[in-house]
C-alpha positions as CSV (number, residue, x, y, z in Angstrom):
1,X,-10.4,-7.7,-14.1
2,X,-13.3,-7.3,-11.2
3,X,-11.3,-10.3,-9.5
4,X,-7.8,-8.8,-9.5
5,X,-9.2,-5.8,-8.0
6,X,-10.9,-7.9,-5.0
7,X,-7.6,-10.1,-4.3
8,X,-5.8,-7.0,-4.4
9,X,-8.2,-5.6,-2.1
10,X,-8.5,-8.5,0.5
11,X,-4.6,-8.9,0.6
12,X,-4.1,-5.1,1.1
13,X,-6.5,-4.8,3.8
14,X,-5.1,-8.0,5.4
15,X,-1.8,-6.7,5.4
16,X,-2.4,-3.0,6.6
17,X,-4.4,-5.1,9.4
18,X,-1.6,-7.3,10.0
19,X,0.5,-4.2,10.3
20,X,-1.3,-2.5,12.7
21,X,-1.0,-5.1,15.1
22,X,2.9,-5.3,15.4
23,X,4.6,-3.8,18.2
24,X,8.5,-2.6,19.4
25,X,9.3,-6.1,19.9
26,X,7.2,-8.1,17.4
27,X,7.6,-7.8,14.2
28,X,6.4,-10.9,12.7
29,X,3.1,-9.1,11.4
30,X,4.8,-6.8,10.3
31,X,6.7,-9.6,8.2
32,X,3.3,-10.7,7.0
33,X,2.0,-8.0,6.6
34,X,4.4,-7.1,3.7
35,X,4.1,-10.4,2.7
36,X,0.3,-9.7,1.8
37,X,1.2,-6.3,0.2
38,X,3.6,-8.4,-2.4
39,X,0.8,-10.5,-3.4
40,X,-2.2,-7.5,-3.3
41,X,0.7,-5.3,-5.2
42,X,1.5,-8.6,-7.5
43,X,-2.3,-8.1,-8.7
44,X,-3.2,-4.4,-8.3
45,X,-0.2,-3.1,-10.8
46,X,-2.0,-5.3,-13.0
47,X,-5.3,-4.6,-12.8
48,X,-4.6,-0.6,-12.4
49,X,-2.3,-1.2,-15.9
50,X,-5.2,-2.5,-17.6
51,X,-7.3,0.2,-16.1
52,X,-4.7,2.6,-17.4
53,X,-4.2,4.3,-14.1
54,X,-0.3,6.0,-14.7
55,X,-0.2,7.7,-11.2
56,X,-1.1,4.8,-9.1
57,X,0.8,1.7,-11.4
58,X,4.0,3.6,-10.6
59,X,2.6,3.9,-6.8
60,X,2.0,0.7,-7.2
61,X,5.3,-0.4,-8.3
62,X,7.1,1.9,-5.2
63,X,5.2,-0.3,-2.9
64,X,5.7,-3.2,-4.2
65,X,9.2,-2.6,-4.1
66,X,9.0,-1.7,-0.6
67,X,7.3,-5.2,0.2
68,X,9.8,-6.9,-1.1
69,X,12.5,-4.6,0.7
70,X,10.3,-5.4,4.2
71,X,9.8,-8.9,3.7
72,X,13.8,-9.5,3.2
73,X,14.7,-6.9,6.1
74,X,12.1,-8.8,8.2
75,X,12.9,-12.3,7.3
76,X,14.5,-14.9,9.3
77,X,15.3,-17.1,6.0
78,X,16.7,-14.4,3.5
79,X,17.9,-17.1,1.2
80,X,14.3,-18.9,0.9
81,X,12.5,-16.0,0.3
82,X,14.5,-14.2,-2.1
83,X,14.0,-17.7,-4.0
84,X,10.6,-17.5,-3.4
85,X,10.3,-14.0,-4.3
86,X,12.6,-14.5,-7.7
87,X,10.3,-17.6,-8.6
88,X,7.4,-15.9,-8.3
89,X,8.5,-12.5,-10.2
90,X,9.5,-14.6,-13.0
91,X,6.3,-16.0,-13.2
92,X,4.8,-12.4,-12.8
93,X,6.8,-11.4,-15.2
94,X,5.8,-14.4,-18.1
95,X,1.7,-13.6,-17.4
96,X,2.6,-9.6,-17.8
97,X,4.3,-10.3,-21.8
98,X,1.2,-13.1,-22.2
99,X,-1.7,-11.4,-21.0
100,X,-1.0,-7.3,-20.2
101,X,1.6,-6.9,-23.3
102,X,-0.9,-8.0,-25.6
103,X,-3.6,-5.8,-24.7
104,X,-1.7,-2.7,-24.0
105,X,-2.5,-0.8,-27.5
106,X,-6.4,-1.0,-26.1
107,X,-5.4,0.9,-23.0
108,X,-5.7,4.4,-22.4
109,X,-3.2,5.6,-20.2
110,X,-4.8,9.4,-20.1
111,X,-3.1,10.8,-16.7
112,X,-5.6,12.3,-14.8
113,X,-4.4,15.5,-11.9
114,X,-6.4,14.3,-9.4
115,X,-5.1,10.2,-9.7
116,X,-1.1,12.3,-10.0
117,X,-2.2,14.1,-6.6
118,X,-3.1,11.2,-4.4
119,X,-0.5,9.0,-6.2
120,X,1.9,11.6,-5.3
121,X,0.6,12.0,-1.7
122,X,0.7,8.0,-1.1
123,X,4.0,8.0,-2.0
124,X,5.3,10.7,-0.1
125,X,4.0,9.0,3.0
126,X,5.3,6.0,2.3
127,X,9.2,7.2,2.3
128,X,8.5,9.2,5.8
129,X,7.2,6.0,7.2
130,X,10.6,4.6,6.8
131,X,12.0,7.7,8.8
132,X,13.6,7.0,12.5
133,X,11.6,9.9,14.0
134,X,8.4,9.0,15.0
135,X,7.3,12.5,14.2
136,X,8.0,12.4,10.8
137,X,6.2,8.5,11.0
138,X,3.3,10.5,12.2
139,X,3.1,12.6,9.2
140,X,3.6,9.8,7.2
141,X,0.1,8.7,8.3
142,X,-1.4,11.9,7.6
143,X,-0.2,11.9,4.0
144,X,-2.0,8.4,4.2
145,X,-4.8,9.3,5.6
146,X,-5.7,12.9,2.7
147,X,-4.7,10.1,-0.1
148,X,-7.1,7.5,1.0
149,X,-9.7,9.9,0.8
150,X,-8.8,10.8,-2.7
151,X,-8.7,7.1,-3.6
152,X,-11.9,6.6,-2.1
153,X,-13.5,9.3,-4.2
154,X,-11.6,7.8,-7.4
155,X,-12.5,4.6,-6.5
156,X,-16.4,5.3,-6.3
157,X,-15.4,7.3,-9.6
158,X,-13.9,4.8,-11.5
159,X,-16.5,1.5,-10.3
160,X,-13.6,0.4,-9.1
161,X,-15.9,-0.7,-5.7
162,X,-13.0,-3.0,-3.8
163,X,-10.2,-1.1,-4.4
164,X,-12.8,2.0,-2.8
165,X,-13.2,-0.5,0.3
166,X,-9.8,-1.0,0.7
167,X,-9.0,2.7,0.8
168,X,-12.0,3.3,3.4
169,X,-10.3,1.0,6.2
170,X,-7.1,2.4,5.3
171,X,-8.5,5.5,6.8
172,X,-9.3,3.6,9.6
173,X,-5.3,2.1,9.6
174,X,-4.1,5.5,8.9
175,X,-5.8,6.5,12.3
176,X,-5.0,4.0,14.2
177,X,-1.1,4.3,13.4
178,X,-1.1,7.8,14.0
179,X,-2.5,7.5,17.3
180,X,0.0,4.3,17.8
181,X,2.4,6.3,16.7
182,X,2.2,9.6,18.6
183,X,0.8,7.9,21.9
184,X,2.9,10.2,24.1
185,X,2.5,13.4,22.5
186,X,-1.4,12.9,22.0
187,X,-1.4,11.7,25.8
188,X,0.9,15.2,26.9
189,X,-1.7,17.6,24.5
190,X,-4.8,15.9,26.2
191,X,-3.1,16.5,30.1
192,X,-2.1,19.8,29.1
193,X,-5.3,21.1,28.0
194,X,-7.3,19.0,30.6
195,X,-7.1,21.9,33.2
C-alpha cells in the first residue's frame, strides 16, 4: 500500500508543480499537469479505499474527474486521449473488482469529522478554481491552502508519511497561486499602504 501512497504522492506534487508554471498563454503544463493528477488520482483512490478514508476517496474521485475534464479541454488530440483515457479506466477498473473488491469486507470505512472537514474544504476549492473571476480563483487557493494543513496533520496522524509531503508543498503551490493569482491587487495593497 506504502507504494501507492508514494506514486500518488510524486505524481501529485509533479503535477501541482507542473501547474504552477503555466501562464495566460501556455497551457501545456497545465495539460500535464492534469495529466499527472489522473495517474496520482488513478492510485490514491485506491490506496485511500483500502485505508478506508470516505471523505477523501470521494475527493479523490472529484479530482480525478476534473483531470480527466482538463486533460480533454486542454488536449490537442481529443480522440487519442479519450482512447487512452478509456484504455486505461478499463484497466483501472479490472485491478479495482481483482484486488480492492476482494478485500473490501476488511475495511473500515469509519468517517471521521475532521477527514469530512478538509475533504469538504478541498473540494470547495477545487470548483472556485474553475470560476472566470480571478477573485473567486483566489479563494480557491485559500480553501487549498486551510485543507492542506488539515491533511498534513491527518497525514502525520494516519503514517500516511508521503501523502503528508505531498500536502506540505501544496501549501507552498497554494501560496504561490494565490500570489500568481492576485498579482495586481497584492501589488495595489502594498503601494497603498507603502506611504
Amino acid at each position: 500500500m506504502i507504494i501507492l501512497e508514494a506514486f500518488g504522492a510524486v505524481f501529485s506534487i509533479l503535477g501541482a508543480y507542473l501547474m504552477a508554471l503555466s501562464s495566460k498563454n501556455d497551457t501545456r503544463p497545465l495539460y500535464i499537469g492534469f495529466i499527472c493528477f489522473f495517474i496520482a488520482n488513478l492510485a490514491l483512490l485506491t490506496f485511500f479505499t483500502l485505508s478506508g478514508k470516505v471523505p477523501v476517496i470521494i475527493q479523490m474521485i472529484l479530482f480525478f474527474i476534473t483531470a480527466i475534464i482538463g486533460i480533454y479541454k486542454l488536449s490537442k488530440n481529443k480522440k487519442r486521449d479519450s482512447k487512452i483515457i478509456a484504455l486505461v479506466l478499463s484497466i483501472f477498473i479490472v485491478l479495482q473488482i481483482q484486488i480492492v473488491l476482494p478485500n473490501m469486507k476488511n475495511i473500515d470505512f469509519t468517517v471521521l469529522p475532521i477527514d469530512l472537514i478538509a475533504s469538504f474544504i478541498a473540494i470547495t476549492g477545487s470548483f472556485l478554481l474553475s470560476s472566470h473571476n480571478h477573485v473567486v480563483r483566489g479563494y480557491a487557493f485559500i480553501c487549498f491552502f486551510v485543507a492542506d494543513v488539515i491533511f498534513v496533520y491527518i497525514g502525520y496522524t494516519n503514517m500516511f508519511y508521503f501523502f503528508m509531503v505531498q500536502s506540505a508543498f501544496y501549501l507552498y503551490t497554494s501560496i504561490k497561486g494565490y500570489r500568481s493569482t492576485m498579482k495586481e491587487e497584492i501589488n495595489t495593497f502594498f503601494n497603498k499602504n507603502k506611504g
